[in-house]
ZANU-408808 format. One line per 2 residues: number of its first residue (from 1); their letters; for each residue x, y, z of C-alpha. Coordinates in steps of 0.5 Angstrom, whole numbers, always signed. Each point is the difference from the previous one (the first is absolute). Layout:
N
NUM	a	X,Y,Z  ...
END
This chain:
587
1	xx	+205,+230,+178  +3,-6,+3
3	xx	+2,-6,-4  -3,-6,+1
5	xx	+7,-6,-1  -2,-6,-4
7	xx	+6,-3,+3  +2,-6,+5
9	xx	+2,+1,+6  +6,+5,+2
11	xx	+0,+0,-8  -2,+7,+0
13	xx	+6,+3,-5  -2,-5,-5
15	xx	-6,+2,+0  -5,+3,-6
17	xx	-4,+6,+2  -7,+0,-1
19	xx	-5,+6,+1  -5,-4,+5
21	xx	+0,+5,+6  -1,+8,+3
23	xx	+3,+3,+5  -4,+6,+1
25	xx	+1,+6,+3  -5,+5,+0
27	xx	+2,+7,+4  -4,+3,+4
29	xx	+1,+6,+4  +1,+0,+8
31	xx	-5,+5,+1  -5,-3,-4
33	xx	+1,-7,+3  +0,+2,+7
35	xx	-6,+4,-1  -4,-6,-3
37	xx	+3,-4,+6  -3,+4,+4
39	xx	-6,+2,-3  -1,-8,+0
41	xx	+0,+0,+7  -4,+6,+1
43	xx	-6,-5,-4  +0,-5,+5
45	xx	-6,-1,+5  +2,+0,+7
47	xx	+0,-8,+0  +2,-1,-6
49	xx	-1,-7,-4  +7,-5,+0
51	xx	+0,+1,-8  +0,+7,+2
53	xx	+6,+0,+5  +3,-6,-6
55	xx	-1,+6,-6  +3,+5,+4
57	xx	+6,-4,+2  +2,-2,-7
59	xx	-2,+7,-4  +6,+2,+6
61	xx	+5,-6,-3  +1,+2,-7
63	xx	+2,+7,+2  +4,-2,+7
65	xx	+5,-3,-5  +0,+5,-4
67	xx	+3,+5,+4  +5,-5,+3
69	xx	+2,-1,-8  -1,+7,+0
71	xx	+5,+1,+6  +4,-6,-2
73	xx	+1,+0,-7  +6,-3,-1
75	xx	+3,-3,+7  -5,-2,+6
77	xx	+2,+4,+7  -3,+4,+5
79	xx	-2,+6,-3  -3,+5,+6
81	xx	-6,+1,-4  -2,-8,+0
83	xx	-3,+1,+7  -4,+3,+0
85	xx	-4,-4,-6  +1,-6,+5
87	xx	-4,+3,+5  -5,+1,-5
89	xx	+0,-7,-2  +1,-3,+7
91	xx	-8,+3,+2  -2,-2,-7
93	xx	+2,-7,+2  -2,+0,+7
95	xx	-7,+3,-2  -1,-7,-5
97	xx	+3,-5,+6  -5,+4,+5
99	xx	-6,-1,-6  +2,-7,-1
101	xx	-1,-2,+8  -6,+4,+0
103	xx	+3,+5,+5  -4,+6,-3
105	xx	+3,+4,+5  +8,-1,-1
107	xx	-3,+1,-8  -2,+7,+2
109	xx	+6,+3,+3  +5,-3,-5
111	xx	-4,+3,-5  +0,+7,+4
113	xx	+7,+0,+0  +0,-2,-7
115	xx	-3,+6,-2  +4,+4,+5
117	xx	+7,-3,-4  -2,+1,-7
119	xx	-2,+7,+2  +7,+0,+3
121	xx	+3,-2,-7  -4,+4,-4
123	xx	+3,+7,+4  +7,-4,+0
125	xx	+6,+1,-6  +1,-6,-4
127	xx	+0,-2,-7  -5,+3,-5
129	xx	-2,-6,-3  -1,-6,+1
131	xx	+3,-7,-5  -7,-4,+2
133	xx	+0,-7,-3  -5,-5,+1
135	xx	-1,-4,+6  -1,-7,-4
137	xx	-2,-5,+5  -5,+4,+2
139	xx	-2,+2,-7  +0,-6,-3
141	xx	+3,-6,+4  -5,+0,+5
143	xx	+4,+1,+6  -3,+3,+6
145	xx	+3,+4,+6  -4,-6,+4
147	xx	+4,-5,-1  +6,+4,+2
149	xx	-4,+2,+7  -1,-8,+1
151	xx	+7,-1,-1  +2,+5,+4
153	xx	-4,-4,+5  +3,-6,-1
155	xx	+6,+2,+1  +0,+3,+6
157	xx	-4,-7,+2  +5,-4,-2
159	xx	+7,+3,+2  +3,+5,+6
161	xx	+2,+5,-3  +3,+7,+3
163	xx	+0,+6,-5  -2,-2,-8
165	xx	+3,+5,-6  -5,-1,-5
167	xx	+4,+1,-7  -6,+1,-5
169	xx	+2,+0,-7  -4,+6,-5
171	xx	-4,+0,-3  -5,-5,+4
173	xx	+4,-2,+5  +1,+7,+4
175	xx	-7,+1,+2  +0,-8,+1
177	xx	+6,+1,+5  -4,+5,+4
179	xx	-6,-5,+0  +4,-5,+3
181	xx	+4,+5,+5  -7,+3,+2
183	xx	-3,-7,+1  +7,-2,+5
185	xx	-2,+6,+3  -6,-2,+2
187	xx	+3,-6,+3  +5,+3,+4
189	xx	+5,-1,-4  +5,+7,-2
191	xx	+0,+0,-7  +4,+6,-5
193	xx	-1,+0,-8  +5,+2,-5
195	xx	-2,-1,-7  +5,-1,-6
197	xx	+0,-1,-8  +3,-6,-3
199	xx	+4,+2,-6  +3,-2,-6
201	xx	-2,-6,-5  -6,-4,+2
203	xx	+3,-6,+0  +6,+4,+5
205	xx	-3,+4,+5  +5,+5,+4
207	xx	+0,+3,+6  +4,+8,+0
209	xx	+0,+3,+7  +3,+5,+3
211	xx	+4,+1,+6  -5,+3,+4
213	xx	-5,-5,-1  +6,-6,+1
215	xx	+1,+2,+7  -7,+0,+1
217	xx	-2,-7,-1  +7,-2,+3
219	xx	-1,+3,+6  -8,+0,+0
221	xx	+1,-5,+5  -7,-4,-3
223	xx	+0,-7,+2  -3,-2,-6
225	xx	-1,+3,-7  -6,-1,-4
227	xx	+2,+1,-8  -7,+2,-2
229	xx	-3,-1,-8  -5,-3,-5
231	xx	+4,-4,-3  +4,-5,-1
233	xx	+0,+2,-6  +3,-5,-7
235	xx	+7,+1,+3  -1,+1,+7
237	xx	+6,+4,+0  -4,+7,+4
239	xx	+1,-4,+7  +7,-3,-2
241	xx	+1,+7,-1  -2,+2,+7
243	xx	+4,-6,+3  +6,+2,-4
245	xx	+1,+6,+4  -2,-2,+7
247	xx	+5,-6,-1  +5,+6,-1
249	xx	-2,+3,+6  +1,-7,+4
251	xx	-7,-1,+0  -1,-8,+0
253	xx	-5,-4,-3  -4,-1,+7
255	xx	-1,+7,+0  -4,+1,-6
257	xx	-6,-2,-1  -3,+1,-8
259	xx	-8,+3,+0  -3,-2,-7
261	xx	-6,+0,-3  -1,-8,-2
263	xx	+3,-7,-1  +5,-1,-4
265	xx	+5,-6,-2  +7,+1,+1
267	xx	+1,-3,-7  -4,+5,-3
269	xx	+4,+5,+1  +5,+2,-6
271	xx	+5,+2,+5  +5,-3,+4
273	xx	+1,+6,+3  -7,-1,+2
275	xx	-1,-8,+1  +5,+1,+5
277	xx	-4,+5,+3  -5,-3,+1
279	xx	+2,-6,+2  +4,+2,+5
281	xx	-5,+6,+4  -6,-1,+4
283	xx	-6,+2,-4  -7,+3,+4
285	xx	-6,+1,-5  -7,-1,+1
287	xx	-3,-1,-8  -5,+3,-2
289	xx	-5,-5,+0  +1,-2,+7
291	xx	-2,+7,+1  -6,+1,-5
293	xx	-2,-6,-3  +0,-6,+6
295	xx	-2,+5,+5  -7,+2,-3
297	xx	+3,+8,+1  +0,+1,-9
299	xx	-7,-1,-2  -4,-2,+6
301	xx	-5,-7,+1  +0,-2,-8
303	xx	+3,-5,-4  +5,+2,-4
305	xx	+4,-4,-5  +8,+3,-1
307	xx	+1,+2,-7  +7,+3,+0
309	xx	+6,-3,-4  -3,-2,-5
311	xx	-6,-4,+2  -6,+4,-2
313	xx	+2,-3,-7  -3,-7,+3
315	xx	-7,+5,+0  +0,-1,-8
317	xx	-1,-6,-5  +7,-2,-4
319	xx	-5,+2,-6  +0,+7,+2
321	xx	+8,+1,-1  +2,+1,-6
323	xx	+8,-2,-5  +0,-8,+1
325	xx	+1,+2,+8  -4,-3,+5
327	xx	+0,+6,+4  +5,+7,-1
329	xx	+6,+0,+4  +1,+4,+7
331	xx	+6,+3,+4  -3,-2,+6
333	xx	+5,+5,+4  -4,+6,-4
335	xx	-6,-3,+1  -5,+5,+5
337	xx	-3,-3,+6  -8,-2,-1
339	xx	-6,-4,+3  -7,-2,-3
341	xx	-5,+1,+5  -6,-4,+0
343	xx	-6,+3,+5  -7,+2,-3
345	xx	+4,+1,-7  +7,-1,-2
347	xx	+6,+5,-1  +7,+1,+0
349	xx	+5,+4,+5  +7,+3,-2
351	xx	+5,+3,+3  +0,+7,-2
353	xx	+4,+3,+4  -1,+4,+7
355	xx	+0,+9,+0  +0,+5,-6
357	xx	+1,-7,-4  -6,-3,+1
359	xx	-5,+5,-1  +3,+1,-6
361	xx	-2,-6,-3  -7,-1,+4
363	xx	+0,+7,-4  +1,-4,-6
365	xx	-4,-6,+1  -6,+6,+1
367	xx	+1,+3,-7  +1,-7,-3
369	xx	-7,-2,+2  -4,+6,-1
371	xx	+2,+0,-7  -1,-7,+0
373	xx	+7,-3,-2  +1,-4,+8
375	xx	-3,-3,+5  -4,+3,+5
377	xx	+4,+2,+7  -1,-1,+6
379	xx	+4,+3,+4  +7,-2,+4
381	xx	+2,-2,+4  +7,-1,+5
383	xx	+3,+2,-7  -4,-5,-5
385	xx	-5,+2,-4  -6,-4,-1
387	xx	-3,+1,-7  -6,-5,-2
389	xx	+2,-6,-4  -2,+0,-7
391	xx	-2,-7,-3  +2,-1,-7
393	xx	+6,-3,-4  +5,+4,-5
395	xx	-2,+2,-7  +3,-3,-6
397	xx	+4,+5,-5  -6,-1,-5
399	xx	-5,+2,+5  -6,+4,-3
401	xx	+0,+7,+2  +8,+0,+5
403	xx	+4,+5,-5  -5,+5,+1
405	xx	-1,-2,+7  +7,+1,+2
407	xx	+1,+6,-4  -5,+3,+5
409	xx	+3,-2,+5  +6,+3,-2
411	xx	-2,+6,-2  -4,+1,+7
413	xx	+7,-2,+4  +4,+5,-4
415	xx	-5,+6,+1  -2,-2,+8
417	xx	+8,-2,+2  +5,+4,-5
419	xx	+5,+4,+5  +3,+6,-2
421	xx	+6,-2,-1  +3,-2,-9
423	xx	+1,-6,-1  +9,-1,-1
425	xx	+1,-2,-7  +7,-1,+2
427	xx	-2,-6,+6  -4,-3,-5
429	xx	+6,+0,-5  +4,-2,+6
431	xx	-3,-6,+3  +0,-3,-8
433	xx	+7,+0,+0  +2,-2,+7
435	xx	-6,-7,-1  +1,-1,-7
437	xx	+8,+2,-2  +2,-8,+1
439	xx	-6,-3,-4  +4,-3,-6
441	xx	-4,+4,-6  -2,+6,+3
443	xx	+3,+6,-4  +0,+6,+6
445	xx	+0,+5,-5  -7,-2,-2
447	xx	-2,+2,+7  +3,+8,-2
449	xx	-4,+1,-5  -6,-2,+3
451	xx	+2,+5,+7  +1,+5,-6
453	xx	-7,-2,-3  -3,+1,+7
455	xx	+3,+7,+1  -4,+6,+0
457	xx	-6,-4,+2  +2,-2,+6
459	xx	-7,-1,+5  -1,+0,+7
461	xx	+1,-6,+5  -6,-3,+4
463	xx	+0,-4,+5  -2,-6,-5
465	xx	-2,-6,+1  +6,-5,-2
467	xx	-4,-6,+0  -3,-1,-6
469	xx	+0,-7,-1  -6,-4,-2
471	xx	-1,-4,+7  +0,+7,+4
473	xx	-6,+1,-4  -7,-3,+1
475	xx	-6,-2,-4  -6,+1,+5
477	xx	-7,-1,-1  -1,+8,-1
479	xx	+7,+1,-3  +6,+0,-1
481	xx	+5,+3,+7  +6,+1,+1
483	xx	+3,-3,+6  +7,+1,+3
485	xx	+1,+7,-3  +1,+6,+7
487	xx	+7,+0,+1  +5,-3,-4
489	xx	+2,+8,-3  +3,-1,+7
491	xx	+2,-7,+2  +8,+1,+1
493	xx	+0,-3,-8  +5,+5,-6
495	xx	-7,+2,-3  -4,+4,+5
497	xx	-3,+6,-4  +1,-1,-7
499	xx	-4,+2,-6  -7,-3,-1
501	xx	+3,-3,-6  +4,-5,+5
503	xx	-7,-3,+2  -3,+1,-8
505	xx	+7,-4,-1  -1,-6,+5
507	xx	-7,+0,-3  +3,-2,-7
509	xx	+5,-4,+3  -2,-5,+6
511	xx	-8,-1,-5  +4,-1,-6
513	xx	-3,+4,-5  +1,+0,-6
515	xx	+3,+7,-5  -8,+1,-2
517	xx	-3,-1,+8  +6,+5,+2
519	xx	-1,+4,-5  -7,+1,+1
521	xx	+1,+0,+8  +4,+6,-1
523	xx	-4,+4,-4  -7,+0,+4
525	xx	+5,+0,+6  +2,+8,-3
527	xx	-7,+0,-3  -2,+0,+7
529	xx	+6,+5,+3  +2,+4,-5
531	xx	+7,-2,+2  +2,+2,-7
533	xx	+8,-3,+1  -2,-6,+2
535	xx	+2,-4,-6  +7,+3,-1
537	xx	+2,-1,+8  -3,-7,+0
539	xx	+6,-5,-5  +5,+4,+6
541	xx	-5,-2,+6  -1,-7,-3
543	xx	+8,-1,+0  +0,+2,+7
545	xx	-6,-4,+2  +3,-6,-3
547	xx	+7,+1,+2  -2,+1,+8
549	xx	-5,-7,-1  +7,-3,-2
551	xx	+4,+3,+5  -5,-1,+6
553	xx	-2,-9,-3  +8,+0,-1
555	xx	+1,+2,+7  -7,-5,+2
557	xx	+3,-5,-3  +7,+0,+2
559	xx	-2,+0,+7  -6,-6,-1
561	xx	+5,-5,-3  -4,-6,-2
563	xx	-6,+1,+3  -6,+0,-3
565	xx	+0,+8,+0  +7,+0,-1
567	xx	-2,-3,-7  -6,+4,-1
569	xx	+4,+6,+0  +6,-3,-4
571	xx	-5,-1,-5  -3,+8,+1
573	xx	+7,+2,-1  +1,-4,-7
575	xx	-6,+4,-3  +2,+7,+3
577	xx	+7,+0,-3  -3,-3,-6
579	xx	-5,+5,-1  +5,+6,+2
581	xx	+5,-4,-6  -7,+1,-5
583	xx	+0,+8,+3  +7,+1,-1
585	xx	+4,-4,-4  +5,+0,-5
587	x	-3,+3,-6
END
């Protein structure tokens, strides 16, 4: 897990920590991975779809970073076995750069050679199993593989260039690397890949390297090198990482070029380390848009109206939100991309991810509709999916019908989306006293009782809903819809897959029930399940509940300052610590 800092900047020491964030790691084991690999390649047509190409590269990604964490677990260097996953995603790379100028030829036989150098693998020693994390621009940010290829391109334009060592920084950032390497090659430029992991805290990010990886980029001879990332992220402190090494290895600044994903201000950067950084180095990106959106690449001829960051809260009326607010706060950071197509008829498309990731929650989308909870899919696309748009507004916490309403819909998601791993008394226990410890009135050992209550009733985790506030729910015509409910178990956020109590819980809380509205929506809930321990989990949930919505405002809030969000977070964060001091306080 990973503490997000509520801190000022290079204040990380003073800093409370908050349980907002997960860092996953989900081992899998060598064999398997590299037998589904090359299983998804043996599925491709001969002219595989660019979508196809994208998919496969980043499936590979996740597991491509895995090994060198495998490999390098405490100290980057290089390891003998590395090479042989580099070639692997060098032919990945080179078929996506082939794919992208259309040269179905080049895309064929990189794709060939592909499957000849995971065979390799396969058949070769190396670890048994593989740390896989997920890659969270593609899952979540909508970063795309094509805009480092245009980048590639640019720089190549823009600047002579000799010999370029790409640095790609894991997770993303190590295929991303061979992306630009491929696409340099392409245009005649020598380009070699080595991926490193910045450690450490999130506000100070370090690179550990070996001797013999030290010599390698001292003596590479690269006339440019390429540090690669998604980022920067809030610190920036990733890339100054990378700088800080080179700069040992008397690298200068006119030597490196940094490779992110978007636009950032110095001044948003809450690192010196990182504002210096940034100041001081050339930067070659192409943003998303000028790839996708200006180009006409995303959806084709059509107009289409950007919701992303929060504007799809102008589609609603001020009467439709609700608690003295003229429209519910968001974290514009965290916000999915997502655009309102009008054709014949009107939908909405948003990022769902690329590879196994988006054909799960298209998966999801599918049964949702056939069940009559969400609206009608219609495919993706470039990683988005599109799902029609549902006309309505939100439901009032009175609404005839919407307890009984949401206690079938919970009772669907717990049977269709239950995984088959229990759900940790312990984590929830722990996430209550991380987040509420500093709370002036909480009695923590309230928190142990209700863990003690809880045991011996443990039910699974599901992959849960996670966003059961009143907005995200739609009174149509017909009925009443759930909206925003796919991929939050799996969104890069502490709960992920939690007991279906947390979604019962959200219902409580974020509709402001009262004790016989909550009452009642837990016992048709267990009515319609047979989930027989739900009342003796939920005081524990709901305490984990708030105390993660107080984690996550507090952290929103901090990070908004004055803004108009900034304000409406500070005032979400009252009403959870007030809540959490009704649930656990001083008796």
């Amino acid at each position: 897990m990973l503490a997000a800092e509520r801190a000022a900047p290079d204040a990380v020491a003073e800093a409370l920590p908050l349980r907002i964030l997960a860092d996953r790691v989900i081992p899998v084991t060598t064999v398997d991975a590299l037998h589904r690999m090359a299983g998804q390649l043996d599925r491709l047509p001969v002219n595989p779809s660019h979508d196809a190409v994208r998919d496969l590269l980043v499936d590979w990604a996740e597991i491509e970073a895995a090994a060198a964490d495998a490999l390098s677990p405490e100290t980057d260097d290089e390891h003998p076995g590395l090479g042989a996953w580099r070639a692997a995603s060098d032919a990945i790379a080179e078929g996506l750069c082939a794919s992208w100028d259309g040269d179905s030829a080049g895309c064929r036989g990189s794709l060939d050679s592909a499957r000849m150098r995971i065979a390799r693998l396969a058949c070769t020693a190396g670890p048994a199993t593989l740390p896989t994390r997920t890659a969270r621009g593609f899952a979540y940010d909508a970063v795309t593989p094509e805009q480092y290829i245009a980048a590639a391109r640019a720089l190549a334009r823009d600047r002579s260039l000799g010999s370029v060592m790409c640095l790609g920084l894991r997770t993303i950032g190590s295929i991303l690397a061979h992306v630009v390497a491929a696409s340099l090659r392409r245009r005649g430029v020598p380009a070699s890949v080595r991926s490193l992991r910045p450690r450490g805290e999130p506000l100070d990010r370090r690179i550990e390297i070996g001797g013999a990886l030290r010599a390698t980029l001292a003596t590479c001879g690269a006339s440019c090198f390429a540090i690669v990332d998604e980022g920067p992220g809030s610190s920036g402190t990733s890339f100054a990482s990378v700088v800080d090494l080179l700069t040992t290895l008397g690298v200068g600044a006119g030597r490196v070029v940094l490779f992110p994903s978007r636009e950032t201000s110095e001044d948003a950067l809450q690192s010196a380390r990182g504002r210096s950084v940034w100041s001081l180095h050339s930067k070659t990106m192409t943003t998303f848009d000028e790839v996708w959106t200006r180009s006409g690449r995303l959806f084709g001829p059509g107009a289409i109206e950007d919701l992303s960051g929060g504007a799809w809260r102008r589609l609603h009326s001020a009467s439709a939100f609700r608690r003295g607010s003229p429209e519910p706060p968001v974290q514009p950071q965290h916000e999915r991309r997502k655009y309102l197509r009008r054709n014949d008829t009107v939908s909405i498309a948003r990022f769902a991810g690329f590879g196994r990731r988006a054909v799960a929650i298209e998966d999801r989308a599918l049964r949702l509709y056939d069940a009559g909870f969400g609206a009608k899919p219609r495919g993706l696309t470039h990683g988005f999916l599109e799902q029609d748009w549902i006309h309505g507004r939100p439901p009032m916490a009175s609404a005839t019908g919407l307890l009984n309403r949401i206690a079938d819909y919970l009772s669907f998601v717990r049977r269709e989306f239950a995984t088959n791993e229990p759900e940790s008394i312990d984590e929830l226990h722990e996430a209550v006293v991380t987040n509420a410890q500093s709370i002036a009135g909480v009695d923590l050992a309230v928190a142990d009782t209700l863990a003690r209550q809880a045991r011996g009733c443990e039910a699974p985790r599901v992959q849960v809903d996670g966003r059961m506030l009143p907005y995200e729910w739609i009174q149509s015509d017909e009925r009443l819809m759930k909206v925003d409910a796919l991929d939050h178990h799996d969104d890069g956020f502490w709960p992920g897959c939690r007991d279906i109590g947390w979604d019962i819980a959200g219902a409580i809380m974020e509709f402001d029930f009262d004790r016989a509205q909550a009452s009642y929506l837990v016992r048709r809930y267990r009515r319609l399940s047979g989930d027989r321990g739900i009342s003796l989990r939920m005081p524990l949930v709901e305490a984990a509940y708030l105390a993660y919505r107080f984690g996550y405002a507090s952290v929103a809030a901090d990070a908004l300052g004055h803004s108009p969000d900034g304000r409406g977070f500070n005032a979400l964060r009252e009403r959870y610590r007030r809540l959490l001091v009704e649930r656990l306080g001083v008796t």
